[in-house]
C-alpha positions as CSV (number, residue, x, y, z in Angstrom):
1,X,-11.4,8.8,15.5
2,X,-12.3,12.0,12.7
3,X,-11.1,11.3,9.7
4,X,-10.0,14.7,8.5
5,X,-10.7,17.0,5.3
6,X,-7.8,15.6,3.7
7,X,-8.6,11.7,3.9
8,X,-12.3,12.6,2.7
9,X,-10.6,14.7,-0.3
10,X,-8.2,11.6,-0.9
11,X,-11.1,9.3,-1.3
12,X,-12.4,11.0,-3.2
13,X,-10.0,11.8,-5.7
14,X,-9.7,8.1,-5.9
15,X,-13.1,7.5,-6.8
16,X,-13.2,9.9,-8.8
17,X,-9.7,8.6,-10.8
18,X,-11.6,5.1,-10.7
19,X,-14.7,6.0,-12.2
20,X,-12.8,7.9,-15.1
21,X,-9.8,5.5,-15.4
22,X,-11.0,4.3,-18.8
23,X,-10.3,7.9,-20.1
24,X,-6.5,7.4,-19.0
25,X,-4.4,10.3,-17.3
26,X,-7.0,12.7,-15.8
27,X,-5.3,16.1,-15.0
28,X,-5.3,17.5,-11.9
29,X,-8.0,21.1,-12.9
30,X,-10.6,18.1,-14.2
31,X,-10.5,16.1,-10.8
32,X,-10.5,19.8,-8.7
33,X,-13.3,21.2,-10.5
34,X,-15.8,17.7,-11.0
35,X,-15.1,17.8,-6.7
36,X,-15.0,21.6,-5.7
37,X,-11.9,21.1,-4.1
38,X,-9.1,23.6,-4.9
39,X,-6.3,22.8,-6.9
40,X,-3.3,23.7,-4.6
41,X,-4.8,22.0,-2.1
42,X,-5.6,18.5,-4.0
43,X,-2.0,19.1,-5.1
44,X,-0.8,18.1,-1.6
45,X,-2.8,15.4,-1.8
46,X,-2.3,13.5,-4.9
47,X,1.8,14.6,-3.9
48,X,0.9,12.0,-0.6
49,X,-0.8,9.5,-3.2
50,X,1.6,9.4,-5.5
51,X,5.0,9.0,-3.3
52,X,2.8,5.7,-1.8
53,X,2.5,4.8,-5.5
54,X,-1.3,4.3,-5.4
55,X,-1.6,7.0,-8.6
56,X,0.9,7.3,-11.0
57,X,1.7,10.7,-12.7
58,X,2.6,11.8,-16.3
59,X,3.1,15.8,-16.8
60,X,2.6,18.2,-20.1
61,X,-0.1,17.2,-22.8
62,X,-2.0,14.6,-22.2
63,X,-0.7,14.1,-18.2
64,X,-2.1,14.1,-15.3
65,X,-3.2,11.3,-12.8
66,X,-4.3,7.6,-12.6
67,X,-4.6,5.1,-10.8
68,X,-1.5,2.2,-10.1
69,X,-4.0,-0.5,-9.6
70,X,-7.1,-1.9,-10.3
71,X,-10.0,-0.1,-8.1
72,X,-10.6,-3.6,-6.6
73,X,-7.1,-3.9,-5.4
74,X,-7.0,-0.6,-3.6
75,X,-8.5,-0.3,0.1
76,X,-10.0,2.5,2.1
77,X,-7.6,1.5,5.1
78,X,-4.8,2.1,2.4
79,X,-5.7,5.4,1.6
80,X,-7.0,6.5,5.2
81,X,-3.9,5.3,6.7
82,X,-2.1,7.6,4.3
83,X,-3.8,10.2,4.7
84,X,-4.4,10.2,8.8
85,X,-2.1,10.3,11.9
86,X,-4.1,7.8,13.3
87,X,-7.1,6.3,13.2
88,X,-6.7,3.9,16.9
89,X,-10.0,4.8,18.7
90,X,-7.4,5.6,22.0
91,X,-3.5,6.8,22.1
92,X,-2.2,3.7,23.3
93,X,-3.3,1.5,20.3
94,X,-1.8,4.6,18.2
95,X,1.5,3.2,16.1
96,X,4.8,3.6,18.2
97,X,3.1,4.6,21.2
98,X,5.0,3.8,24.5
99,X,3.2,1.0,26.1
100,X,0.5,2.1,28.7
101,X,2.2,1.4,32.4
102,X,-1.7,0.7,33.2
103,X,-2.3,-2.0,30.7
104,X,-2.1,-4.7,32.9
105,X,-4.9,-3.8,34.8
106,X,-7.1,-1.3,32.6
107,X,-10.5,-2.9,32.2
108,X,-11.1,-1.3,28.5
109,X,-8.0,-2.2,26.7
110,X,-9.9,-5.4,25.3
111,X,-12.9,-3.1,24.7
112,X,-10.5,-0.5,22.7
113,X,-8.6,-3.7,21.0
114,X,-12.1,-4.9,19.9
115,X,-12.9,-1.9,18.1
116,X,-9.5,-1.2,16.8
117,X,-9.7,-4.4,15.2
118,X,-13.1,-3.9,13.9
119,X,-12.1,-0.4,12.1
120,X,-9.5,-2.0,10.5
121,X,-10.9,-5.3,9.0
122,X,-14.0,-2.9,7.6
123,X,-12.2,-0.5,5.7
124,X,-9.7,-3.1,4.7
125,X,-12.4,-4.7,3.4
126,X,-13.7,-2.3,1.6
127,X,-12.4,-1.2,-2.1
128,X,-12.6,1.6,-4.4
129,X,-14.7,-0.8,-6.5
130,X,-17.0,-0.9,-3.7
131,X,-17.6,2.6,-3.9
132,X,-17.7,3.2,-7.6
133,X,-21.3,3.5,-8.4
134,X,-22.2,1.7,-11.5
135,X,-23.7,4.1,-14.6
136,X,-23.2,7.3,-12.6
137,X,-20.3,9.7,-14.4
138,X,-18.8,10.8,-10.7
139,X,-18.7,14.1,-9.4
140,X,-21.8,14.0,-7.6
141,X,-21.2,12.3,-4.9
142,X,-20.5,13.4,-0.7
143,X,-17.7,11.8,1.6
């Protein structure tokens, strides 16, 4: 499992919306240029975010992004699962995969459970409020 450039950049645009969500929609050229990432390309991004309803968008004056939910409510699997094709530590645990003809007898499929399983109930368990780090103004942080 690598989680790619795109679910870094998501979690961090949604740190970034929950550490500034008290100053209501944030556009789109404040969030690019407090995380050096470039705006066409946090475009597609917040486009993946939004259609999952996890931000909500306004456009013209005063628009731009925020967040649908409390930061408490919104987990990293959420966003990560989004954002990635997979993140199953072996094909056959991948969603929709065709079921291994070896399963019966393949000694790691427990061991590759296990840790499927243990992915998933950490970053389930783990919040954007978990990551928001208290009397810091954002932007200066590395995913």
């Amino acid at each position: 499992m690598l989680i790619s450039t795109r679910g870094r950049y998501a979690l961090r645009v949604m740190i970034d919306l929950a550490e500034h969500q008290s100053a209501g929609y944030i556009p789109l050229k404040e969030i690019a240029q407090r995380q050096g990432i470039s705006e066409k390309y946090l475009e597609s991004i917040i486009k993946l975010l939004v259609k999952a309803r996890l931000l909500s968008g306004v456009r013209g004056k005063g628009g731009g992004y925020r967040l649908t939910q409390p930061p408490e409510l919104c987990t990293v699997d959420a966003i990560l699962r989004l954002t990635e094709d997979s993140l199953a530590p072996v094909s056959c645990l991948e969603e929709g995969a065709d079921p291994c003809a070896r399963a019966a007898e393949c000694r790691t499929l427990a061991l590759w459970q296990g840790l499927d399983k243990v992915i998933r109930d950490y970053l389930t368990g783990v919040t954007l409020a978990d990551l928001i780090r208290p009397g810091e103004d954002g932007g200066s942080y590395v995913i």
